[in-house]
C-alpha positions, 0 to 999 in steps of 0.5 A: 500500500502507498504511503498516505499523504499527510492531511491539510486541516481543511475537510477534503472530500472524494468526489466519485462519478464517471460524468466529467461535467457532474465531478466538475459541478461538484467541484465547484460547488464543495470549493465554494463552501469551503472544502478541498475536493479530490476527484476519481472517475472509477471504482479503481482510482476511487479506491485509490485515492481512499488509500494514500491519502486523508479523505473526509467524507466520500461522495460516490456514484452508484453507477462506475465504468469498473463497478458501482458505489456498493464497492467504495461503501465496502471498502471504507467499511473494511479499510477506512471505517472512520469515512462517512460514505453518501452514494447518489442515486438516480430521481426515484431509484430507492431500491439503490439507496436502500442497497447503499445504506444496508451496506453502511452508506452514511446517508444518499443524495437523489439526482440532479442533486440540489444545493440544499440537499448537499449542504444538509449532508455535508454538514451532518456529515463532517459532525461525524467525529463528534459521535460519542464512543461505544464505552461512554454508552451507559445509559444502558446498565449492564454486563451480559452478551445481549446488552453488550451487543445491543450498545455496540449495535447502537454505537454504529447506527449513530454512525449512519443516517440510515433508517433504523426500525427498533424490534422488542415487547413492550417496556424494553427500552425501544425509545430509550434506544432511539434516544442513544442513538440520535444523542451519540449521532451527527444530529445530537444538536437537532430535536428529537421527536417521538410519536406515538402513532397509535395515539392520534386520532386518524383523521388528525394524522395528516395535520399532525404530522405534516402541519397545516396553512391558515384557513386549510380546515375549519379551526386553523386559525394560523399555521402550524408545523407538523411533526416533520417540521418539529424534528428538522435536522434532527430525529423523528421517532415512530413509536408503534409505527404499526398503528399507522392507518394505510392511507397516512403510510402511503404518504408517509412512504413519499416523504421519506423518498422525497425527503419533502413535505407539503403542509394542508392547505399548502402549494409547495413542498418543503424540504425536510431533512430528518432521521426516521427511527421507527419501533413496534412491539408487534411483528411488522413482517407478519402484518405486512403478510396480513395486508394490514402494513405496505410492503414498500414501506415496510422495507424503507423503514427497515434498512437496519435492524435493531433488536432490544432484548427482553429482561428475561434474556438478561438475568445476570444484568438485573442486580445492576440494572435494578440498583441504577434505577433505584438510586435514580428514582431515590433521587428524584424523591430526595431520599437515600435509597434503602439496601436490596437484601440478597433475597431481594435481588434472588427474587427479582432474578427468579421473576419472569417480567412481562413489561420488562425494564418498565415493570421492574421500574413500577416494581422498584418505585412501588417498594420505594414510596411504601418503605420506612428506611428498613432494607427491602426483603423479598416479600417487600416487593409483593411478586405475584409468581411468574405463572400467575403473572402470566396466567392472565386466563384466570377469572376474578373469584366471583362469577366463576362461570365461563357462560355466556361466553362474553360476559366470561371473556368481558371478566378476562379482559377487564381485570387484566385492564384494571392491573396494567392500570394499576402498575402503571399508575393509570398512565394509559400508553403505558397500559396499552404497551403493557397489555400488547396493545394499541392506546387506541384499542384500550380507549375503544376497550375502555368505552365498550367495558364501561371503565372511563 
């Protein structure tokens, strides 16, 4: 390998394409802003350059004489992982920018290119060094295999702008995750913006999520910025991205592609730079089969996975994640926090968490405001056993008859209603995700029980 050249303090970036007018517009337009520019017409000299000299960020054509953009990503991944890498892509060629992305593309830029568009980039792009190292990721406690890979995984997605689509049951920290990774990540200084989709009315998510112009309906009395617009430059997170109606995923398909939004009431689109982070505790493939969940959206969302395990899978971890929030929630009482005993700590390994973190918490901040100072034994943390736990088919003592049949289901379903409320303190989306269901499914079971 050739001697690397010795770097210049300002960014240099490698300019790929095979079209000498395109290298020379894109030559001039980064010198204006202040950057030097290295050229390659190839894969070949691409890589190259790549290996003698200090290149900054890569900016590749998909289409090469000697190849595509897939093999300059696979290199820098391999050799230069430090270099963002874009790939530019032809006007509604997604299936290229997905292929990119999967690959370790940092983000991708559609053709003709835009001088707004480019801008974007480059600047989230040179922020890369920023990106906060994976040892200072401690906002998830733990020593076990599972929660080491999820933090390494983590780590690298800030690295990227590629969708991520968060997996995991309820209460096992998917937004905790979608915040690490829009903290450590280019956009730290941007909004991060979460949604619960499952919460809006339907006939409201169009205005919510992309805003509306004074006089649009009745009611806009001025305007108003939607979702998108909030988390410009930043992070939108999706929660419960499955809830979605399918109309409102069509459109949301087209601003992901278009990265544009058009506002109701609105003539022109605007443009909107924003990460998509979306996550459900449902099987969105499965939903997809179902014809419930579009397949072409379902792939745009899905460029990276992240898989979030359940506390079940981390038993050694729950010592040490059990004392952290402890001591987090004594705290935020103003309180020292009493001392787990080992009995404690033994039953809160044995018990089986349905809600995972977000019920070990309920468990812990219950124990703390019912304690006198005295050291928390297991009977201090009233842990129903995991069969009963989980057994939610057991009917309440009276009316133990199983006909009619509804009226023995309406039992079923009220009491496990009634004790999700309970451990949540009646927070109904928190609820909803403990019983496995949409905040939009509890307010329709609520009104049908007669529980408002």
């Amino acid at each position: 390998m050739a001697k690397r050249e010795t770097r210049t303090t300002t960014p240099v970036v490698l300019v790929v394409d095979d079209e000498a007018d395109i290298l020379e517009l894109l030559e001039m337009t980064l010198l204006r802003m202040g950057l030097d520019v290295v050229k390659a017409s190839s894969v070949g000299v691409a890589i190259e350059k790549l290996s003698t000299q200090d290149i900054d960020l890569c900016l590749t054509d998909m289409r090469l004489p000697d190849g595509d953009g897939l093999a300059i990503i696979r290199y820098i991944q391999a050799e230069r992982p430090r270099i963002p890498v874009a790939v530019m892509t032809a006007h509604g060629n997604m299936d290229n920018a997905v292929m990119a992305l999967k690959a370790g593309a940092f983000d991708y830029l559609s053709k003709p290119v835009t001088l707004e568009q480019l801008r974007v980039l480059i600047k989230s792009a040179l922020r890369l060094d920023d990106v906060v190292t994976v040892s200072q990721v401690q906002a998830l406690a733990g020593q076990s295999a599972a929660m080491e890979q999820t933090r390494n995984m983590i780590a690298r997605l800030a690295r990227t702008q590629a969708p991520v689509y968060i997996t995991g049951e309820s209460g096992s920290g998917k937004e905790l995750a979608a915040r690490l990774i829009h903290g450590q990540s280019a956009r730290a200084s941007g909004p991060f913006v979460p949604v619960n989709c499952g919460a809006i009315p339907e006939n409201l998510m169009e205005s919510e999520f992309f805003g509306y112009r004074k006089g649009a309906f009745t009611g806009a009395d001025s305007d108003r910025d939607g979702f998108f617009q909030a988390a410009n430059g930043g992070t939108l997170f999706l929660d419960e991205v499955a809830d979605l109606p399918l109309l409102m995923q069509v459109k949301l398909l087209r601003v992901i592609q278009e990265k544009r939004v058009r506002k109701l009431g609105a003539t022109q689109e605007e443009a909107v730079d924003v990460r998509i982070i979306s996550a459900t505790h449902q099987n969105l493939a499965r939903r997809v089969e179902a014809g419930q969940f579009r397949q072409d959206l379902f792939f745009r969302l899905n460029v990276i996975t992240l898989r979030m395990p359940s506390l079940r899978e981390m038993q050694e971890d729950i010592p040490l994640i059990a004392g952290t929030i402890f001591q987090r929630l004594a705290q935020e009482s103003r309180r020292s926090a009493p001392i787990l005993t080992r009995s404690a700590i033994d039953a809160l390994q044995r018990y089986g968490y349905p809600g995972n973190v977000r019920e070990l918490e309920n468990i812990l901040e219950r124990v703390l405001a019912l304690n006198d100072g005295q050291a928390i034994k297991a009977e201090d943390l009233q842990l129903a056993p995991v069969a009963e736990e989980m057994d939610v088919l057991t009917p309440p003592a009276e009316g133990n008859t199983k006909w009619p049949l509804q009226e023995y289901l309406d039992r079923i379903e009220r009491a496990a209603i009634e004790e999700a409320l309970e451990k949540t303190r009646y927070n109904k989306t928190a609820a909803a995700k403990m019983l496995g269901i949409t905040f939009r499914a509890l307010r329709y079971r609520l009104e049908r029980l007669d529980m408002e």
